[in-house]
C-alpha positions in Angstrom: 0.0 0.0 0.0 3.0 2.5 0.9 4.0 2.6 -3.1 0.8 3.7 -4.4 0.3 7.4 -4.6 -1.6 9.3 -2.2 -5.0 10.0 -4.9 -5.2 6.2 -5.5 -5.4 5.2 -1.7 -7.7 7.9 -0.9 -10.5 6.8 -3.7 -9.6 3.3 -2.5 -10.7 4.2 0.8 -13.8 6.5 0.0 -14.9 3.1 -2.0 -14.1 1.0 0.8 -16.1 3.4 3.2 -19.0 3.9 0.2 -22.7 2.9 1.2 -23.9 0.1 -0.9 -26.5 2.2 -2.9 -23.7 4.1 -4.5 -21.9 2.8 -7.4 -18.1 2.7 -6.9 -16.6 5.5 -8.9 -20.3 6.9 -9.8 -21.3 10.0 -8.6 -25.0 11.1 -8.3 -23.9 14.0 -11.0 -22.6 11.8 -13.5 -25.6 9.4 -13.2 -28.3 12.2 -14.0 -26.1 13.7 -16.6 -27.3 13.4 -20.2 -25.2 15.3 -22.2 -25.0 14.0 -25.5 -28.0 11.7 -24.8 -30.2 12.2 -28.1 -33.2 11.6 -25.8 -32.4 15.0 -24.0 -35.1 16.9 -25.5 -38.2 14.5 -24.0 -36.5 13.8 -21.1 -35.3 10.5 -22.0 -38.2 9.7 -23.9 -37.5 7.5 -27.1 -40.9 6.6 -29.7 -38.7 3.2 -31.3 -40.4 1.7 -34.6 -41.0 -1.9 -34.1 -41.4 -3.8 -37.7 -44.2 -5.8 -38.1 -45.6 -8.2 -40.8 -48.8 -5.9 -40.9 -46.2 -3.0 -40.8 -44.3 -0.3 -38.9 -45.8 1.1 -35.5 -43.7 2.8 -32.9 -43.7 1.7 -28.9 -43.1 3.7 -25.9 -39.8 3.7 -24.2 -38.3 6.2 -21.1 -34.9 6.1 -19.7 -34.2 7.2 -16.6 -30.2 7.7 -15.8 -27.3 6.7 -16.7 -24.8 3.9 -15.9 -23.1 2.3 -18.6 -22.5 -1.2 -16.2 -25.9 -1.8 -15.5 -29.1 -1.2 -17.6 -32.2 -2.4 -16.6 -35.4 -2.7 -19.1 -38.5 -3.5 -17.6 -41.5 -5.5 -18.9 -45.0 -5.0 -17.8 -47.9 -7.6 -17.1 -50.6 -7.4 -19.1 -50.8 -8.4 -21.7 -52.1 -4.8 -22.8 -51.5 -3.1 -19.4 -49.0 0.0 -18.9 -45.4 0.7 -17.4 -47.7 2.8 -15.0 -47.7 0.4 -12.1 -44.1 -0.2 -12.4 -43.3 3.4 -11.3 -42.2 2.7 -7.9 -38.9 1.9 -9.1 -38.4 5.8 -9.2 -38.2 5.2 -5.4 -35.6 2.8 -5.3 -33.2 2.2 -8.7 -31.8 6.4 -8.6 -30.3 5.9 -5.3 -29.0 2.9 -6.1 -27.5 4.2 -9.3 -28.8 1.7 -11.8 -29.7 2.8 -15.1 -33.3 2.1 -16.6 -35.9 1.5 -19.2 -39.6 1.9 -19.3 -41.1 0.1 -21.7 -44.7 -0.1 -23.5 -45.3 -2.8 -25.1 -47.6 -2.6 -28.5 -50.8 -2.4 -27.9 -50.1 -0.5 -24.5 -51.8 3.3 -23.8 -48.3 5.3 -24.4 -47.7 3.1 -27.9 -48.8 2.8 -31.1 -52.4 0.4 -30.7 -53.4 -0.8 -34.2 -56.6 -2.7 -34.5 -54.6 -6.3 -35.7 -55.6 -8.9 -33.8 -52.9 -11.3 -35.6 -49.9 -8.8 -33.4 -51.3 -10.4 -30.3 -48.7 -13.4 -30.6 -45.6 -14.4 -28.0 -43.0 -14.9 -30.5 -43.9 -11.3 -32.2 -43.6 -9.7 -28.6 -40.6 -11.2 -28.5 -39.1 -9.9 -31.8 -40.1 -6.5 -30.5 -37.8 -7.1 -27.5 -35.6 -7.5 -29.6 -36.3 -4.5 -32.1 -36.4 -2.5 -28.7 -32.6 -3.8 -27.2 -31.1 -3.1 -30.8 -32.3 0.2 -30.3 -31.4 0.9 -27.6 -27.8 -0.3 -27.8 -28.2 -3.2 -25.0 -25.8 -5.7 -25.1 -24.3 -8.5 -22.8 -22.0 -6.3 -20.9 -24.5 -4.5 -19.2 -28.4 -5.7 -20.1 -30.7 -6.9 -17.6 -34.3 -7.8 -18.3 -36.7 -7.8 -16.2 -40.1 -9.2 -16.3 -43.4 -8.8 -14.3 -46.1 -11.2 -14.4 -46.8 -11.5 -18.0 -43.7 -9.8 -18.5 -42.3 -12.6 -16.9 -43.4 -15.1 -19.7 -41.8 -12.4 -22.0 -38.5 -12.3 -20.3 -38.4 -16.2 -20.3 -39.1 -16.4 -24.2 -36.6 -13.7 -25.0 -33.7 -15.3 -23.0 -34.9 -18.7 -24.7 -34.2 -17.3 -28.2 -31.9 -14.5 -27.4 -29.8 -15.9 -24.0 -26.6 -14.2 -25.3 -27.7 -10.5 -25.4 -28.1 -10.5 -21.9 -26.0 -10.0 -18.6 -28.6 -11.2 -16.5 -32.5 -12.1 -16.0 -35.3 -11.3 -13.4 -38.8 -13.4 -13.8 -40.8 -11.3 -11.4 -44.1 -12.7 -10.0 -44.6 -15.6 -12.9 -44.8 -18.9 -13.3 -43.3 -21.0 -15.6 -46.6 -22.7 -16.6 -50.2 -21.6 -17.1 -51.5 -25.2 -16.8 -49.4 -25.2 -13.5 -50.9 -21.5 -12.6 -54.5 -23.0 -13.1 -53.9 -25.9 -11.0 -53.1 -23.4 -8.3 -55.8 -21.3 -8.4 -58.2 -24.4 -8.0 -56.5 -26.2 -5.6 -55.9 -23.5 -3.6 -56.8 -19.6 -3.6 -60.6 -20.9 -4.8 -61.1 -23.5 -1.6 -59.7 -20.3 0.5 -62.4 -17.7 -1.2 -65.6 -17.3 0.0 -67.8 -20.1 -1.0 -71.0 -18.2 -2.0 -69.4 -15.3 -3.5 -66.9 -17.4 -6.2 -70.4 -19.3 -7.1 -71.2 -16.0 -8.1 -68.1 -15.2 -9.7 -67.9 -18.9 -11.7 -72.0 -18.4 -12.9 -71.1 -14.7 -14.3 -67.8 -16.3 -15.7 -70.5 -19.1 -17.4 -72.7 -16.9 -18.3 -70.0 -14.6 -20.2 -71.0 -11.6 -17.9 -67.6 -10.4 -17.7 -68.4 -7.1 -18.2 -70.8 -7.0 -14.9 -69.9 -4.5 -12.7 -70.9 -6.6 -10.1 -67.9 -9.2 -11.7 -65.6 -6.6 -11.0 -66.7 -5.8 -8.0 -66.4 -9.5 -6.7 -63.2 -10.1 -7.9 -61.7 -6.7 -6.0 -63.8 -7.6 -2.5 -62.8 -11.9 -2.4 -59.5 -12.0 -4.7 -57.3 -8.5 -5.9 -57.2 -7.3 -2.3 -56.1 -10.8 -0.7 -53.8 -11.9 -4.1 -52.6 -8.6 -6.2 -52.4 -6.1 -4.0 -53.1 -6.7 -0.5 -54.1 -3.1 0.3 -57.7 -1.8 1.0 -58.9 0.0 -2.7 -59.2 3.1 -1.7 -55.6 2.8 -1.2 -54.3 1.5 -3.9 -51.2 3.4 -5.2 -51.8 6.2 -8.4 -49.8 3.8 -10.9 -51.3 1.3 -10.4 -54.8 2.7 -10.8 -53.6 4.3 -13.9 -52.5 1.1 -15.1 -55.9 -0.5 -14.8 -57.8 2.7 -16.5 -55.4 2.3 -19.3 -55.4 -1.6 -19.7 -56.3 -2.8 -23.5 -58.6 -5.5 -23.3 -58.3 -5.8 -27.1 -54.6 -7.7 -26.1 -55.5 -8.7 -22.8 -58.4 -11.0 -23.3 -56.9 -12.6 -26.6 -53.4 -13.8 -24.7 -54.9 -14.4 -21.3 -58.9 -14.7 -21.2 -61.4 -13.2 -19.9 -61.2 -14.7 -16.1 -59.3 -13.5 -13.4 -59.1 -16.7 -11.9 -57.8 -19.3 -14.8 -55.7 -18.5 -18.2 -58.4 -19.1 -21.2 -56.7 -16.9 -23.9 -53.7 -17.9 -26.1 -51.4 -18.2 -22.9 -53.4 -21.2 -21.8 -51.3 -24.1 -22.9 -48.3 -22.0 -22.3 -44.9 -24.1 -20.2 -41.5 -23.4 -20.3 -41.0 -25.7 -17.0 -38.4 -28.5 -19.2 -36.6 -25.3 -20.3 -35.7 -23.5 -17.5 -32.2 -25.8 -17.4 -31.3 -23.9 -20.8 -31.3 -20.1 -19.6 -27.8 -20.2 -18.0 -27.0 -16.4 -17.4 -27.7 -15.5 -13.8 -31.4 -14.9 -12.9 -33.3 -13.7 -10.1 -36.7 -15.2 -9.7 -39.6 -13.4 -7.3 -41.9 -14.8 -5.6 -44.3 -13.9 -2.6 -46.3 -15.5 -0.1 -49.6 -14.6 -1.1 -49.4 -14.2 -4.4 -51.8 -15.5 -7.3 -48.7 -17.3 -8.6 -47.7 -20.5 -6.5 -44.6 -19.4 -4.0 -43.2 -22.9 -3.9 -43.4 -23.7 -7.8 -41.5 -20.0 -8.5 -38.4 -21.2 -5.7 -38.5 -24.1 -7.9 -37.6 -22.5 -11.0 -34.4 -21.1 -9.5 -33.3 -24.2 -8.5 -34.5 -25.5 -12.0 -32.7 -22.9 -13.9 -28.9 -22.8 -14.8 -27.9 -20.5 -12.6 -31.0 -19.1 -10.6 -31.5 -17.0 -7.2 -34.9 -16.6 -5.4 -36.1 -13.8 -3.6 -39.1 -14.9 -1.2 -41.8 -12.0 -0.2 -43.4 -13.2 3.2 -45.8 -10.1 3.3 -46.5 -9.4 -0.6 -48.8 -10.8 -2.8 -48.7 -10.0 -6.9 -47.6 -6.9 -6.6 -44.9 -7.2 -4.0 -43.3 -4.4 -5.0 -45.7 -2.3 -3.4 -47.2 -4.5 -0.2 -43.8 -5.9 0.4 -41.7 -3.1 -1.0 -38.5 -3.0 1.4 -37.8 -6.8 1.0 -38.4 -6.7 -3.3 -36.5 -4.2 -3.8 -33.6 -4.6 -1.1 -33.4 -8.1 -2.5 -33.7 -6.9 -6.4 -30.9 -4.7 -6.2 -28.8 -6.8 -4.1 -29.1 -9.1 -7.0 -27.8 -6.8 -9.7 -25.0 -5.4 -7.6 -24.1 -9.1 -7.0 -23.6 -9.8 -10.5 -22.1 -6.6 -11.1 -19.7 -7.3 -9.4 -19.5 -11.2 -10.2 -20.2 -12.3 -7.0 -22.9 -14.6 -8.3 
């Protein structure tokens, strides 16, 4: 230590002495600056065209910082629903210096939503994840995906066909099977509802009545507030209201069904569970304790994929990010710092 010079032992030590929300040798300053940036003018707002074979329409995409060793894009659920809900990040990934991506997909509110009902496909989205990291200059040195719920099955099909463009994976909230996601939901969060009110549920469900305010209402009283978001309504956060104004039914109900409690759409035969073993580049899969998504299935999948981490919730429920907030996002970043730093 005596022969370095004096500069090189003091930054040694600030880094040494640095609290672990603080990138070494990255400055809050040098993180917000976007000088250069050719999204300056929007505030880091990019409109990318995503070729189709119906033809070009443009998706939504916002970056927020900068760090050229980690950058983060994020998928939404949905299908059809918004970045909106994902918005807490704001809260958490500034301090903690990691660059990132919102993300519309096609068909969402902020992009381009053409009336083609043959768009509403996996491996298309998946192209356009792909149209969206060219243009955005991801690579392998310093992409991460991340996917929630739905943008779960996304992220899992993208690293299936394009593994190699990434530094790292996150399969938030998601299953690695519908058919394994149904069996949940009747072997378990139906025998915990209230008896009488999912009879009224499943005969509106029959009946095709999904538009019944009274369905709605149901589903929020016996199942959102105990699986999705375990907060009472009226306190449900901004984004994700916003999200639900702004969901598009025209993808939704296509890809996953009509009903809130099974996957009916073209999702429902859907099971990457045999394929797990051939994603090899560190991942980080969520789970929660009260989830709509089966806890003990999702700590399988890290275990079942090549190099997997899981990050158990014990308060949260679908959206864990919000009703278990401290432990997601604690455990989310210590993940990317990890392999950052190639200590996992």
């Amino acid at each position: 230590m005596r022969n370095l010079p004096l500069l090189t032992i003091l930054v040694l030590t600030v880094s040494a002495c640095a609290p672990a929300s603080v990138p070494d040798a990255f400055t809050p300053a040098e993180y917000f600056d976007s000088t250069g940036r050719d999204d300056v003018l929007a505030g880091g707002v990019k409109m990318i065209p995503i070729t189709t074979a119906t033809g070009t329409f443009r998706v939504w995409t916002k970056r927020v910082g900068n760090n050229p060793r980690i950058k983060v894009l994020l998928l939404h659920g949905g299908p059809g629903a918004t970045h909106e809900y994902l918005e807490a990040f704001d809260s958490y990934f500034p301090a903690a210096g990691i660059q990132y991506y919102y993300y519309d997909q096609l068909g969402s509110y902020y992009s381009d939503q053409p009336a083609e009902p043959t768009l509403w496909e996996l491996p298309r989205f998946v192209d356009e994840v792909e149209q969206v990291r060219r243009a955005l200059g991801l690579d392998a040195g310093s992409f991460y995906l991340y996917g929630s719920s739905w943008g779960g099955i996304l992220a899992i099909e993208y690293a299936l066909a394009h593994q190699d463009n990434l530094k790292a994976l996150v399969i938030s909230n998601m299953m690695a099977s519908c058919p394994a996601y149904d069996e949940y939901a009747e072997k378990v969060l139906k025998p915990a509802m209230n008896q009488s009110a999912l009879g009224e549920i499943e005969a509106l469900e029959a009946a095709g009545d999904f538009q019944n305010p009274r369905y709605l209402e149901l589903l929020m009283q016996q199942h959102y507030v105990h699986h999705f978001l375990r907060m009472p309504i009226d306190q449900w956060p901004d984004p994700v209201n916003r999200t639900f104004k702004h969901l598009n039914s025209d993808v939704y109900v296509p890809m996953q069904g009509p009903s809130e409690l099974a996957v009916g759409g073209k999702l429902e035969t859907w099971d990457r569970t045999a394929d797990l073993g051939r994603i090899t580049v560190p991942t980080l899969v969520i789970g929660a304790r009260h989830d709509t998504m089966d806890p003990k299935h999702m700590e399988w999948m890290a275990g079942a994929l090549g190099h997997g981490r899981y990050l158990y919730c014990p308060n949260g429920s679908h959206l864990a990010l919000y009703d278990d907030q401290q432990v997601y996002f604690e455990g989310l970043i210590r993940f990317i710092r990890d392999v950052d730093q190639g200590r996992f």
